[in-house]
C-alpha positions in Angstrom: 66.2 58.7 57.9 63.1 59.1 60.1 62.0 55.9 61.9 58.8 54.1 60.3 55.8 54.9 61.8 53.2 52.1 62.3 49.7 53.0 61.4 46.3 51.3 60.9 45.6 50.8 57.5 41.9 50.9 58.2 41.7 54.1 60.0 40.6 56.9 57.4 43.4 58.3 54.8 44.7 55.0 54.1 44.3 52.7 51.2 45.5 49.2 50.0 47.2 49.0 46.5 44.9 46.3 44.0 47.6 43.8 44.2 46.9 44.0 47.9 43.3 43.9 47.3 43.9 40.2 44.9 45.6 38.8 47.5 43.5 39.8 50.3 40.3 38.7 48.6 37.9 37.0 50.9 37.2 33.3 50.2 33.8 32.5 50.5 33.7 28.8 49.4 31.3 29.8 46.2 33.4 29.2 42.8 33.4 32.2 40.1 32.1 30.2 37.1 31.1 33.2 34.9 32.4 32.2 31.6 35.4 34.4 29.7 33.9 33.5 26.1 30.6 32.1 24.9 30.1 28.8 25.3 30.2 26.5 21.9 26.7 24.6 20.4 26.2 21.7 22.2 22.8 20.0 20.7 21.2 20.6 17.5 17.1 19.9 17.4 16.5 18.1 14.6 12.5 17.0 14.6 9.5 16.8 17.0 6.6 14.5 16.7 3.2 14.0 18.0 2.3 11.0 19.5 -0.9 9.8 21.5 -1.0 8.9 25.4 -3.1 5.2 26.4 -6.4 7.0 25.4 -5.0 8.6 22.1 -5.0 12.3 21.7 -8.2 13.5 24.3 -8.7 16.9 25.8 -7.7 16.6 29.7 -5.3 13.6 29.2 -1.5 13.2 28.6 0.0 13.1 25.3 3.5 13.3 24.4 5.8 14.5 21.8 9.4 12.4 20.9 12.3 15.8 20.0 14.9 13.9 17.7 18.3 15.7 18.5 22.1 15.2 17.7 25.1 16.0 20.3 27.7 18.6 18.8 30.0 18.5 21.1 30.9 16.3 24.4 28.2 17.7 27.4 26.7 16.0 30.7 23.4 18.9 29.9 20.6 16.5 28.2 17.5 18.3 29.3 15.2 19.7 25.8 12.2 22.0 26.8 9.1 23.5 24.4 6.3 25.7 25.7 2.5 24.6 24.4 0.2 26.7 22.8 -3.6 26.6 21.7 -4.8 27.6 18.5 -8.8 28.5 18.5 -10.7 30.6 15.9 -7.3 31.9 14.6 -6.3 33.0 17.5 -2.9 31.8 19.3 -2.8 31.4 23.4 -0.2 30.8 25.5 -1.3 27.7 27.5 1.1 28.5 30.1 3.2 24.9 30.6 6.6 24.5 29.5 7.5 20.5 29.5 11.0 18.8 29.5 11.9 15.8 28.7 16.1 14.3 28.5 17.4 12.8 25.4 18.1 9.2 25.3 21.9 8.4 24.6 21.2 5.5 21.9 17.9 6.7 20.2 18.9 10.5 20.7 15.1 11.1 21.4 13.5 12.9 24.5 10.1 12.2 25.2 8.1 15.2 26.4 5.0 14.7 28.3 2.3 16.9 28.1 0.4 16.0 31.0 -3.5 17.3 29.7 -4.9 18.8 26.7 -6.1 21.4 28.2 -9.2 23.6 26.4 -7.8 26.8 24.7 -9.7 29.1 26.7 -13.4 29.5 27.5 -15.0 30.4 23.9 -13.5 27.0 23.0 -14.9 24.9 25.7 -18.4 26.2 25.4 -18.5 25.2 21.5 -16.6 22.0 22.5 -20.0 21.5 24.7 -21.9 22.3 22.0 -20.2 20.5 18.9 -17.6 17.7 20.3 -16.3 18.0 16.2 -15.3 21.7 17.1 -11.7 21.8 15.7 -8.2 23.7 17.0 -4.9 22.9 17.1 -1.5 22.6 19.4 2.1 23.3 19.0 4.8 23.0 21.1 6.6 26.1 20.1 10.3 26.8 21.0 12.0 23.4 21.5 15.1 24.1 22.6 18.4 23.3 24.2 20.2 25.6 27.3 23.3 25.9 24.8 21.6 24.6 21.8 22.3 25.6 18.1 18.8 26.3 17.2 15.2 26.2 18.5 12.3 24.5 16.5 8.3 24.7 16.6 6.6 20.9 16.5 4.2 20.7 13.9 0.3 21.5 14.5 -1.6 19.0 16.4 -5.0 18.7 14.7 -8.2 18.1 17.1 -10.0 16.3 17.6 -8.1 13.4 16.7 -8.6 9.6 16.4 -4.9 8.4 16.7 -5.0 5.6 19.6 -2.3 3.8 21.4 -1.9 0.2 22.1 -0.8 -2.1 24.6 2.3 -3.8 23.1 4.7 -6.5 23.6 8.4 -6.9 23.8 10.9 -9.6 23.7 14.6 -9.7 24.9 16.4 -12.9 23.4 19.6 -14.1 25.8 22.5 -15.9 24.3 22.6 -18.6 26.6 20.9 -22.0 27.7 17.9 -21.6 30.2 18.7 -25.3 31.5 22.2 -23.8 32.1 22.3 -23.8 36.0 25.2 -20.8 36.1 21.9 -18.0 34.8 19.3 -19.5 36.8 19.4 -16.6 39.3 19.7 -13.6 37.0 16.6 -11.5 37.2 15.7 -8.7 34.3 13.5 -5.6 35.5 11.7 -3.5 32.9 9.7 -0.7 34.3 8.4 2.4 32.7 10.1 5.6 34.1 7.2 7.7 34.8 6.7 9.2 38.4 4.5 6.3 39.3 6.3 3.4 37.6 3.2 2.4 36.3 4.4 -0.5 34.3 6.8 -3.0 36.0 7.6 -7.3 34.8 9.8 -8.9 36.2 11.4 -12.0 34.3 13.9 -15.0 35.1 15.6 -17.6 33.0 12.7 -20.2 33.7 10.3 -17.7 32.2 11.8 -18.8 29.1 9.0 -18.0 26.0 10.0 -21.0 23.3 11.3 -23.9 24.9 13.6 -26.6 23.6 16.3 -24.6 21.9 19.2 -23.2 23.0 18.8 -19.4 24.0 16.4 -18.1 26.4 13.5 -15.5 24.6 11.9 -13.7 27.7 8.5 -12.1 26.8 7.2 -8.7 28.7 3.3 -8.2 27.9 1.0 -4.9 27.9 3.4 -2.0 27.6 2.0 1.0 27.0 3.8 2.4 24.1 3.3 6.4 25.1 5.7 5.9 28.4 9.6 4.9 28.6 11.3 2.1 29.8 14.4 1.1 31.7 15.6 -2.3 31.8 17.7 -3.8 34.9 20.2 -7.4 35.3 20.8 -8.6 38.5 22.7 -11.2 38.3 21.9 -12.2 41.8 25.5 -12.4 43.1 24.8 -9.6 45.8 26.0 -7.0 43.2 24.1 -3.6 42.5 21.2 -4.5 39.2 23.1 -3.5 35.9 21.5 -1.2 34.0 21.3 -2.8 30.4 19.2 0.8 28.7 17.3 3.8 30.5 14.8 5.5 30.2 14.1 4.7 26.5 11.0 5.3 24.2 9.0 2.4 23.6 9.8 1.0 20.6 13.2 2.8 20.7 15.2 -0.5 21.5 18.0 0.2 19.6 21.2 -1.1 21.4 18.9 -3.5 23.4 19.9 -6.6 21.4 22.9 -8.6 20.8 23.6 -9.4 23.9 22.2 -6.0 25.4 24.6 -3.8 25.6 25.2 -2.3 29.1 23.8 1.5 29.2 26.3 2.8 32.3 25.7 6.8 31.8 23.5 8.2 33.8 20.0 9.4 33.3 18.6 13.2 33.0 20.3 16.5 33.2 23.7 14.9 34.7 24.5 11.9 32.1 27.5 12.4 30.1 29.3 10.2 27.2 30.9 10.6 24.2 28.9 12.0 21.0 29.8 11.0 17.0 29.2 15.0 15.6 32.0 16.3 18.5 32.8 19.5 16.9 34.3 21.2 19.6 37.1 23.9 18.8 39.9 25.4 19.9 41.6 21.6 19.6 38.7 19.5 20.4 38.5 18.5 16.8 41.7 15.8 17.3 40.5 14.2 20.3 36.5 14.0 18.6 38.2 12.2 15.7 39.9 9.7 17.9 37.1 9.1 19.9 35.2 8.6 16.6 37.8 6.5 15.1 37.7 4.1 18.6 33.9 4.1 18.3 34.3 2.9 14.8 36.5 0.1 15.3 34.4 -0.7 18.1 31.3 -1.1 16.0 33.4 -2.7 13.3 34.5 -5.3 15.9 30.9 -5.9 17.4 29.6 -6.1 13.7 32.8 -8.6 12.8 31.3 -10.8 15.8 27.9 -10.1 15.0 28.6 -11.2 11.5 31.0 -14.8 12.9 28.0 -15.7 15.5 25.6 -15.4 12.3 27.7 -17.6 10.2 27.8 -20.5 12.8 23.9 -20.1 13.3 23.7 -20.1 9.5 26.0 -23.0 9.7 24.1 -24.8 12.4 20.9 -24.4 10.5 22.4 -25.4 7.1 23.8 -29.3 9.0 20.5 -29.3 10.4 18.7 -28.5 7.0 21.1 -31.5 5.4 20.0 -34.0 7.8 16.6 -33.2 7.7 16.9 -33.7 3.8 19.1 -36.5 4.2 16.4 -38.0 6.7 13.7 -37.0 4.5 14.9 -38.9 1.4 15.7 -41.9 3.8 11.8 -41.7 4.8 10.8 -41.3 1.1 13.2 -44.1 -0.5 11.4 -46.8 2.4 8.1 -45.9 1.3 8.9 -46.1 -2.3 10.3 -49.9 -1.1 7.4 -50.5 0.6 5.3 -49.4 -2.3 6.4 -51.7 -5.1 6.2 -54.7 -2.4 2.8 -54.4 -1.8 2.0 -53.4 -5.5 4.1 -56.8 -6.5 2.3 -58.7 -3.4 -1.5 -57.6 -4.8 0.1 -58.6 -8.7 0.3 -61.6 -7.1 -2.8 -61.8 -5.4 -4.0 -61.3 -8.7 -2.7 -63.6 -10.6 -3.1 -65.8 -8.3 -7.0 -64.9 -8.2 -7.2 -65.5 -11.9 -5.7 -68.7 -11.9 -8.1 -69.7 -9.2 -11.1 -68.3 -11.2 -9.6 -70.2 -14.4 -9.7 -73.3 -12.9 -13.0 -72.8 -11.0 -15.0 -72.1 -15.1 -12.7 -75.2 -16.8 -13.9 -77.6 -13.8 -17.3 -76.4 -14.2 -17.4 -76.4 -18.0 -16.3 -79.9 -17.4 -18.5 -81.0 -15.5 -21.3 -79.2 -17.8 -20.0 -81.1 -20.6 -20.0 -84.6 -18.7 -23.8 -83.9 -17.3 -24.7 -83.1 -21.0 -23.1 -86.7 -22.3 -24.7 -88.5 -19.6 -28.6 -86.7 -20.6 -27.5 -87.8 -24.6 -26.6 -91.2 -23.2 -29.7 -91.8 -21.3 -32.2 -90.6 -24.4 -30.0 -92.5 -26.7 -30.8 -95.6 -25.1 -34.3 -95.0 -24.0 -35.2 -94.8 -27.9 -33.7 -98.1 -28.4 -35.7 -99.6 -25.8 -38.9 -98.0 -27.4 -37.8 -99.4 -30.9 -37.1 -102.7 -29.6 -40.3 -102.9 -28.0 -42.3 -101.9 -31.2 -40.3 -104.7 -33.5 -41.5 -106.9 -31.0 -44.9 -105.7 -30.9 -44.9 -106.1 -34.8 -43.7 -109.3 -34.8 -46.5 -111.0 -32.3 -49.0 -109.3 -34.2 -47.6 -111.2 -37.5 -47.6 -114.1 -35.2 -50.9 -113.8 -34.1 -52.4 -113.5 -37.2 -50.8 -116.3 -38.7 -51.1 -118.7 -36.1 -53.8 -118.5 -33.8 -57.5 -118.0 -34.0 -59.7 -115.0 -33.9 -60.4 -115.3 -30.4 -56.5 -115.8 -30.2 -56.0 -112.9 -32.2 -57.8 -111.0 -29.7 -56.6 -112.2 -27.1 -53.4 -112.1 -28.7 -54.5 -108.4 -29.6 -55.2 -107.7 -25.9 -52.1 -109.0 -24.6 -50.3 -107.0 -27.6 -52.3 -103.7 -26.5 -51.7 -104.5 -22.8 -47.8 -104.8 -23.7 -48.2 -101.9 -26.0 -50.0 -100.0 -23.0 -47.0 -100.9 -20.7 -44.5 -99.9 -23.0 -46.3 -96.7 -23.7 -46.1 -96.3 -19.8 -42.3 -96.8 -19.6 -41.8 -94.9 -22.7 -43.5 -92.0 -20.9 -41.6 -92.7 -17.6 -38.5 -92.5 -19.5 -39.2 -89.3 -21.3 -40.5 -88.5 -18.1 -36.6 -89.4 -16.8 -34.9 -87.8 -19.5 -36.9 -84.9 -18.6 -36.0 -84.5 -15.7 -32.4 -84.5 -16.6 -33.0 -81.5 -18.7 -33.9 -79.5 -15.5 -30.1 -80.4 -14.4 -28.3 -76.4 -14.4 -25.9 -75.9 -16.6 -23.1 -73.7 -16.9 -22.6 -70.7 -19.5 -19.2 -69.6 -19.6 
C-alpha cells in the first residue's frame, strides 16, 4: 500500500465533504433565529376609539385613539401601530405618521397618540382660512399587531369637532388606619407616562381625604384624562418603589382597587404575562387551560375575600345602624317623658290659675254684695229719720194750734219751718250721703 501523502486542503483541487463544512462552520456570536414554520396569532384587535387631547379635538394639537385588543396566545410583543389618513373633498391622503402605542395588561387597551391634527393638504387649509366650519375627516387605518390575527381601520373622525376633555380626579382607598404609625412612611407616586411626565402628586398617609374613620382615602386632583398613568408604593424601608399599575388609561383603573394589586410585568414592547384566550398549538392548549384554571381559582379566592371583608363591613355598619336606632329611640322615649311632664306641670298651672281666678270673682262678688247691703242699710234708715221728723213736725203744728196764740202759732210756725228747713237740709245731706254711695264700683261677674 502506498504511504499517505499529506496535502493542503486549501490549495486548488481539493474540497471538504458538507459534514466537514457543518462542523467547520464559523461561529460568529450572532444566533440563526429565522423561524422553521410560521409563527401562531398572537393578538386579535378588537375596537379603536377616538378620543380628544386637553383642548378636545383641534387641528395642530394631540389627540389620541384607545385600540381595545385580546392576547391569543402567551407573548412579551405588546406594541399596536395604525397609520393616519386625511379625508378632504373626497379625496384620501396619506398624512405620513404611523403611531404606536403598548397595550395595557389589565385594561387590554393601548393608547395611541397622535401628536397634531395636521391640515390634509393645502386646498384644505386655505378653505379652513376661509370657513373655520370647513369639514373633513381622519382615520387611523391599519391597526395592527407584528404577529396579529387581523388589522382594523378606526372609525372616521368628523371635524371640526366640539368634544372636550376635562381635568379629573381620582381616589385610591387604603385598607388600613392613617393614625397607624407602621404606614406613616409609605409614599404613593402617580405620574402620567408621557415623555415629559407632565402630571405628577405625590401622596402620604397624613394626606388622608376623610378623616375619622378607619381606612385612609388619598385624593390626586387635575388629571388630564387624554394621558396615562403609573402609580408607585414606596414603602420607605430603602426598598425599590413597587409598582402598583403602569402605564394605564385614565379612567382605566381596573385592578387598581382592593387593596391594589401589584402590576410586576413590565412596560412596552418587552412586558410579558400570562393571557386568558392562550390558544397556542402544538400542546399549548394543556398548559393555557391550567394557567386558566389557576387564574380562576385565584379570582375565586380574591372574590371569596372580597365577598368575607364585605360582610364584616356590612356587619360593622348593621351594629352601628342598631345602636344608632337603639340610641335614637332612647333620645325619643326621654323627650316623650319630658313632654307629658311639662304638659301635666302647665295642667296644673292651670288649674291652679282657675282656682286662683275662682276665688278672686267669689271674694269680689262678696264684697259687691256686702257694699250693696250697707247702701240699702243706710237709705233704709235715712227714710226713717225723715218720717220721724215729719210726725214730729205734724204733731207741734197740732200743738201749736191748740195751745198757743196766733203770734205763738207763728212763732210756733217759724220754729216749725225753721225745723222743717233743717230737716229739709239733713234730708238732702243724706240723699246727698246715700248718693254718694251709689258712685261706690261694683262688680259684674
Amino acid at each position: 500500500m502506498p504511504p499517505k501523502v499529506w496535502n493542503d486542503i486549501n490549495l486548488p483541487g481539493f474540497s471538504r465533504s458538507k459534514e466537514e463544512e457543518v462542523e467547520s462552520k464559523r461561529v460568529t456570536g450572532v444566533e440563526d433565529n429565522s423561524p422553521d414554520e410560521e409563527p401562531d396569532d398572537e393578538v386579535r384587535i378588537v375596537s379603536a376609539e377616538w378620543v380628544p387631547g386637553s383642548k378636545g379635538f383641534q387641528y395642530n394639537e394631540q389627540c389620541f385613539v384607545d385600540v381595545t385588543a385580546e392576547y391569543l396566545v402567551e407573548t412579551n410583543r405588546a406594541r399596536i401601530t395604525g397609520n393616519l389618513f386625511g379625508i378632504y373633498d373626497g379625496v384620501e391622503v396619506d398624512m405620513g405618521l404611523t403611531a404606536s402605542g403598548c397595550i395595557d395588561d389589565t385594561t387590554m387597551i393601548a393608547r395611541i397618540s397622535i401628536p397634531k391634527l395636521y391640515f390634509i393638504n393645502n386646498d384644505h387649509y386655505a378653505a379652513w382660512q376661509e370657513d373655520n366650519s370647513v369639514v373633513c375627516q381622519y382615520v387611523l387605518k391599519s391597526i395592527k399587531h407584528t404577529l396579529g390575527a387581523n388589522t382594523i381601520d378606526s372609525p372616521a373622525l368628523d371635524m371640526p369637532n366640539d368634544e372636550t376633555a376635562e381635568r379629573k380626579t381620582f381616589i385610591i382607598t387604603l385598607d388600613f388606619n392613617p393614625n397607624d404609625p407602621d404606614y406613616q412612611k409609605i409614599k404613593f407616586t402617580l405620574y402620567s407616562t408621557d415623555d415629559e411626565r407632565s402630571y405628577e402628586q405625590v401622596k402620604i398617609v397624613s394626606d388622608d381625604a376623610v378623616p375619622n374613620n378607619d381606612t385612609t382615602e388619598l385624593l390626586f386632583t387635575d388629571l388630564d384624562e387624554n394621558l396615562t398613568y403609573t402609580l408607585e408604593k414606596d414603602a420607605g424601608n430603602g426598598n425599590p418603589p413597587t409598582i402598583m399599575f403602569r402605564n394605564r388609561a385614565y379612567g382605566k383603573w381596573a385592578g387598581a382597587a382592593d387593596g391594589l394589586a401589584e402590576d410586576a410585568k413590565p412596560s412596552g414592547p418587552e412586558k410579558g404575562g400570562y393571557f386568558s384566550k392562550a390558544s397556542e398549538a402544538k400542546g399549548k392548549e394543556h398548559k393555557s387551560a391550567n394557567s386558566s384554571k389557576s387564574g380562576l381559582k385565584d379570582n375565586i379566592a380574591k372574590a371569596k375575600d372580597l365577598k368575607n371583608r364585605a360582610d364584616e363591613k356590612v356587619t360593622g355598619v348593621k351594629s352601628q345602624i342598631d345602636d344608632i336606632k337603639q340610641n335614637a329611640m332612647q333620645t325619643v322615649n326621654d323627650a316623650k317623658s319630658q313632654v307629658d311632664d311639662i304638659k301635666q306641670n302647665a295642667t296644673q298651672t292651670v288649674n291652679d290659675a282657675k282656682s286662683q281666678v275662682d276665688n278672686v270673682k267669689q271674694n269680689a262678688t262678696q264684697t259687691v254684695n256686702s257694699a250693696k247691703s250697707q247702701v240699702n242699710d243706710i237709705q233704709q234708715g235715712v227714710s226713717q229719720k225723715v218720717n220721724d221728723a215729719q210726725s214730729k213736725t205734724n204733731d207741734l203744728k197740732k200743738q201749736a194750734e191748740s195751745t198757743v196764740s196766733l203770734k205763738d202759732k207763728l212763732a210756733a210756725i217759724n220754729a216749725t219751718r225753721e225745723k222743717a228747713q233743717k230737716a229739709a237740709a239733713a234730708k238732702e245731706k243724706v240723699a246727698n250721703a246715700a248718693d254718694a254711695l251709689k258712685s261706690v264700683p261694683t262688680f259684674k261677674i
